[in-house]
DRENZAGU-61889 format. One record per residue: x, y, z negated of N, C-alpha, C, CB in turn. Coordinates in Angstrom, 1 decimal, padded with zeros to 4 digits. Atoms other than C-alpha are relative to their C-alpha. Glycine has a CB too. Example, Ala and Ser with C-alpha at 12.3 -4.5 7.8 and 13.67 -1.06 7.14 Angstrom:
! DRENZAGU-61889
n_east n_north n_up ca_east ca_north ca_up c_east c_north c_up cb_east cb_north cb_up
000.9 -001.2 000.0 012.3 -004.5 -007.8 000.9 001.2 000.0 -001.0 000.0 -001.2
-000.9 -001.1 000.0 013.7 -001.1 -007.1 -000.8 001.1 -000.8 000.4 000.5 001.4
This chain:
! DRENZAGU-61889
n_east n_north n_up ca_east ca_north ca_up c_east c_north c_up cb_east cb_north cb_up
-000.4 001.3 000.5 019.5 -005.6 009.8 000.5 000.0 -001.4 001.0 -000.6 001.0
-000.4 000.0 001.7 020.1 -006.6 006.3 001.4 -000.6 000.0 -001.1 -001.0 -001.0
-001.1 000.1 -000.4 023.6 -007.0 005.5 000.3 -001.5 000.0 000.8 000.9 -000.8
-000.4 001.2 000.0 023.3 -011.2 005.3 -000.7 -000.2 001.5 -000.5 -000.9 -001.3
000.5 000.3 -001.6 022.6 -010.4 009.3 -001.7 -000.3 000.1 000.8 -001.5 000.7
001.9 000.5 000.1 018.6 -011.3 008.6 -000.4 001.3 000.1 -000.8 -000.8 -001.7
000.7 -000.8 -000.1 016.1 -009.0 009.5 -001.0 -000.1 -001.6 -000.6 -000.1 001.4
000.5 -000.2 001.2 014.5 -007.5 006.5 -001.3 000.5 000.5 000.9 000.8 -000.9
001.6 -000.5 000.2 010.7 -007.3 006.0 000.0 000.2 -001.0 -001.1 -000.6 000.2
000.4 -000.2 001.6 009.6 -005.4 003.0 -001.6 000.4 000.0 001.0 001.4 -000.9
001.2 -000.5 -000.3 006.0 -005.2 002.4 -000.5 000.7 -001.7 -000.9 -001.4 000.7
000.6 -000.9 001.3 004.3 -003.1 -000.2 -000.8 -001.1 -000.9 -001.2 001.4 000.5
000.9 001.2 000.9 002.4 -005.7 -002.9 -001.0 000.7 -000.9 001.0 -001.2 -001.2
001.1 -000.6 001.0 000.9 -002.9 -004.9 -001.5 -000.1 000.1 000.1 001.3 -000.1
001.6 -000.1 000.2 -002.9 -002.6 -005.9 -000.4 000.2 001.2 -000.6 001.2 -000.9
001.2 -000.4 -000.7 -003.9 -000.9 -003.5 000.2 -000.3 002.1 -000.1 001.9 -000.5
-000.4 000.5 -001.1 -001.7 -002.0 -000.3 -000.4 -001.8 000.0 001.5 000.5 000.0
000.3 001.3 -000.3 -002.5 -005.6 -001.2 -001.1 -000.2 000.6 -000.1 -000.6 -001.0
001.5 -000.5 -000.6 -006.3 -004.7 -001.2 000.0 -000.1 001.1 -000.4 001.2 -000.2
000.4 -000.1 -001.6 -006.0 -003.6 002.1 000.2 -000.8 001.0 000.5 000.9 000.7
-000.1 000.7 -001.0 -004.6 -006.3 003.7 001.6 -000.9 -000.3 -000.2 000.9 001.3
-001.2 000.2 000.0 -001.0 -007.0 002.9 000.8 -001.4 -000.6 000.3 001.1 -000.6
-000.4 001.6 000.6 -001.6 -010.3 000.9 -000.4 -001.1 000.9 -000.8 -000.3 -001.3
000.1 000.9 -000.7 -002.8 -012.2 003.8 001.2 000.1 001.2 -001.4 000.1 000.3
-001.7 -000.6 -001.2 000.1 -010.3 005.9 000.9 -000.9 000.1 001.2 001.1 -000.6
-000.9 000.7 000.9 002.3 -012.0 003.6 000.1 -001.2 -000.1 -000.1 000.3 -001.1
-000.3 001.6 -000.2 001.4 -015.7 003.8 -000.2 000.0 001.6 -001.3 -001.3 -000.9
-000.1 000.5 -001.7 000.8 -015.3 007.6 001.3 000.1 000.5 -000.8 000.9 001.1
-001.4 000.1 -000.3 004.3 -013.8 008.0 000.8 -001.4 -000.3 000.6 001.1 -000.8
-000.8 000.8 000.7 005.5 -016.5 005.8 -000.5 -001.3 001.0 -000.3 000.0 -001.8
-000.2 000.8 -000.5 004.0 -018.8 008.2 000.4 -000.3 001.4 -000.5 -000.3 -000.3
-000.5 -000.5 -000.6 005.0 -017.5 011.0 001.1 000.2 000.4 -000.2 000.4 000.0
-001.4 000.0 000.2 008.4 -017.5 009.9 000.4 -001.9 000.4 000.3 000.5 -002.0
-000.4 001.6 -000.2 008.7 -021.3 009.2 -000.8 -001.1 000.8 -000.2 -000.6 -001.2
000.8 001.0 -001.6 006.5 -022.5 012.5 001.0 000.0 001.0 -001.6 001.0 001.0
-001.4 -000.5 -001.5 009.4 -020.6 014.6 001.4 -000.4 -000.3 000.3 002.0 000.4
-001.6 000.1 000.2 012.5 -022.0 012.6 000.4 001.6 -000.4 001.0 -000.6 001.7
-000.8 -001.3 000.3 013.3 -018.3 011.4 000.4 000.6 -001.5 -000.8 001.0 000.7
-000.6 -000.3 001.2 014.4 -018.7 008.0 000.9 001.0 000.2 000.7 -001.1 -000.6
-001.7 -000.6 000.1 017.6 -017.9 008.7 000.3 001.4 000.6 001.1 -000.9 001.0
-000.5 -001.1 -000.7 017.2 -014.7 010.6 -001.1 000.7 -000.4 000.2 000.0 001.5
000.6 -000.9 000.7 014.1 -012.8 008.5 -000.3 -000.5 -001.3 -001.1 000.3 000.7
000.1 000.1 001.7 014.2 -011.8 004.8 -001.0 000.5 000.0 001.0 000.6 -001.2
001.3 -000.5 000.6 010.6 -011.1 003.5 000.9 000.3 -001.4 -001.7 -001.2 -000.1
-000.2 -001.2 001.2 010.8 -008.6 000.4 -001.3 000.4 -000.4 000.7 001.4 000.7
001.0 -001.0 000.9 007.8 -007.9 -001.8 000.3 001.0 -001.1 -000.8 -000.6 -000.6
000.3 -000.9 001.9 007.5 -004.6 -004.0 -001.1 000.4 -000.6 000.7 001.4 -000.3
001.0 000.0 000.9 005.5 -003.7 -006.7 -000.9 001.4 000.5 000.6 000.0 -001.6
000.4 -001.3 -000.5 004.8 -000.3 -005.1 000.9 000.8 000.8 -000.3 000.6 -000.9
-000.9 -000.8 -000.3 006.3 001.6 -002.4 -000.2 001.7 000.2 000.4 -000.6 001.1
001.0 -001.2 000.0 004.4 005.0 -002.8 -000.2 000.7 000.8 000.1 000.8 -000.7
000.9 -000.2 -001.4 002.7 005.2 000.3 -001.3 -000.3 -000.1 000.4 -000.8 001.1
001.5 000.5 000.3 -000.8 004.5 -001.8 -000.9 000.6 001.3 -000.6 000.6 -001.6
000.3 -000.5 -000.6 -002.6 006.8 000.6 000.0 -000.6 001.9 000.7 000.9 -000.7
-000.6 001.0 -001.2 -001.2 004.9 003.9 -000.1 -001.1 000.2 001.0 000.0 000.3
-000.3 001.3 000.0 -001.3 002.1 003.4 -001.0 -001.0 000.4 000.5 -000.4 -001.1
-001.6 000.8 000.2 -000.5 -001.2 003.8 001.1 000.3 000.5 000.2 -001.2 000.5
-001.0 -000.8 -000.2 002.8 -000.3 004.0 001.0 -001.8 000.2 000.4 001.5 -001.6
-001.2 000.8 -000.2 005.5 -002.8 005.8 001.6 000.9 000.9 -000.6 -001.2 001.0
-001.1 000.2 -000.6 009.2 -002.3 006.6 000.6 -000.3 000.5 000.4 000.0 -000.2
-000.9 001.2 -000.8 011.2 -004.1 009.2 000.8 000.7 000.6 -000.6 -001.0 001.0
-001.8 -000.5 -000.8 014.8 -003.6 009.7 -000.3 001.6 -000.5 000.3 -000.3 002.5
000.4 -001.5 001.0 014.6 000.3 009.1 -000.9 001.1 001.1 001.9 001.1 -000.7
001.5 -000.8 -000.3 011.2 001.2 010.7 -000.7 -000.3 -001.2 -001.0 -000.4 001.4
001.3 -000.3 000.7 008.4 002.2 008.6 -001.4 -000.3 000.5 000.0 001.3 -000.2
001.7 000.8 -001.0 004.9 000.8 009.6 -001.1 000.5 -001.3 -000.1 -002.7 000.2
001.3 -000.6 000.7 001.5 002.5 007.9 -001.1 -000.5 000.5 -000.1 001.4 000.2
000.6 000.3 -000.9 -001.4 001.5 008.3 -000.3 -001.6 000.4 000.6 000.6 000.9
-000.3 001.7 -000.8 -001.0 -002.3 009.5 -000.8 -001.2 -000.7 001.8 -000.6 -000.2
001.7 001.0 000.6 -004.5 -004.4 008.3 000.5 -001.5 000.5 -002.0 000.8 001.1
000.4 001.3 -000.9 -004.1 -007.1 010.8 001.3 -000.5 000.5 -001.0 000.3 001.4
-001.1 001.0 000.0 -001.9 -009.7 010.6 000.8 -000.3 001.1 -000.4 -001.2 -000.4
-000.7 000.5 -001.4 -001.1 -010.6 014.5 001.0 001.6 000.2 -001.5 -000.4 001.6
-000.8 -001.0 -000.7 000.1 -007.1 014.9 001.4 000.5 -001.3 -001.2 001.6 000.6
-001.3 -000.1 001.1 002.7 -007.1 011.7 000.9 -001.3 000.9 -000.6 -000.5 -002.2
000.0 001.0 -000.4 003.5 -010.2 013.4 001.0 000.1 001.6 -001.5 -000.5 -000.1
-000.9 -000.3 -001.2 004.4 -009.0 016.7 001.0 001.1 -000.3 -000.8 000.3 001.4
-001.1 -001.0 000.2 006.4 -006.2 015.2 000.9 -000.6 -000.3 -000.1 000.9 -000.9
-001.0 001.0 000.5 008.5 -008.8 013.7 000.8 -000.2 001.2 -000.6 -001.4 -000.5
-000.8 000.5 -001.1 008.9 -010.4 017.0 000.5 001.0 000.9 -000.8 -000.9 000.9
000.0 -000.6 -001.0 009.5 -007.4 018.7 001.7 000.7 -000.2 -001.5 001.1 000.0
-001.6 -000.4 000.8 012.5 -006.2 016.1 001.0 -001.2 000.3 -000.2 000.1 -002.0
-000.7 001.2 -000.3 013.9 -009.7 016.7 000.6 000.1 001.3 -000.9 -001.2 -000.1
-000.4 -000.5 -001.6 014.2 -009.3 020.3 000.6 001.4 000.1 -001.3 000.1 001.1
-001.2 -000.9 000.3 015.7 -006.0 020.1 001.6 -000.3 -000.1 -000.4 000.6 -001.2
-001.4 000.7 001.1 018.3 -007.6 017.5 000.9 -000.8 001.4 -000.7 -001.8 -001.7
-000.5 000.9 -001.6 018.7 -010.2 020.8 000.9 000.7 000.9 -001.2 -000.3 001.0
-000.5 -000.9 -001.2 019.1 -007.8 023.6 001.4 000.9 -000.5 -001.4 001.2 000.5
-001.3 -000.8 000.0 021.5 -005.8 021.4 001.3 -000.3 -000.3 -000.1 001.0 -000.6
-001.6 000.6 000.5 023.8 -008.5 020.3 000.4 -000.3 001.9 -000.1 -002.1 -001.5
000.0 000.4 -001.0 023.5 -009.3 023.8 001.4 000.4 001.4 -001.4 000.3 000.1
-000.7 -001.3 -000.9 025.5 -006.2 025.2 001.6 -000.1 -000.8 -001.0 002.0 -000.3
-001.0 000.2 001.1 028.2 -007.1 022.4 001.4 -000.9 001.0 -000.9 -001.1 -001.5
């Protein structure tokens, strides 16, 4: 969790992670976000390169690492999956 409590998504934007997929990632997340009400609880983060050229697309959420990740529904459920986590473990609180 990012320290304004929001789950942090960082996705890679470089050349060659975009290419692969990472720019359609990026407006699907984004709508994805604001279909469910979830401003308030995930920060998207683009960088210019996270130098994982080789691997990539390259996304971050919360502090897993994701390689790999072409297809939008499954960046998507990782989201939701870190979210629920976040749930269950404020839950035990």
């Amino acid at each position: 969790m990012a320290e304004n409590n929001k789950l942090k998504v960082e996705l890679c934007m470089g050349s060659s992670c975009f290419a692969r997929g990472n720019s359609g990632i990026l407006s699907d997340l984004e709508g994805f976000i604001s279909e469910n009400g979830l401003e308030d609880r995930v920060e998207l983060e683009g960088h210019l390169c996270l130098g994982k050229c080789n691997s990539g697309p390259h996304i971050t959420i919360g502090d897993k690492e994701f390689s790999g990740i072409s297809d939008s529904s499954c960046a998507i459920d990782l989201v939701r999956k870190a979210l629920e986590e976040i749930d269950a473990e404020s839950n035990l609180h």
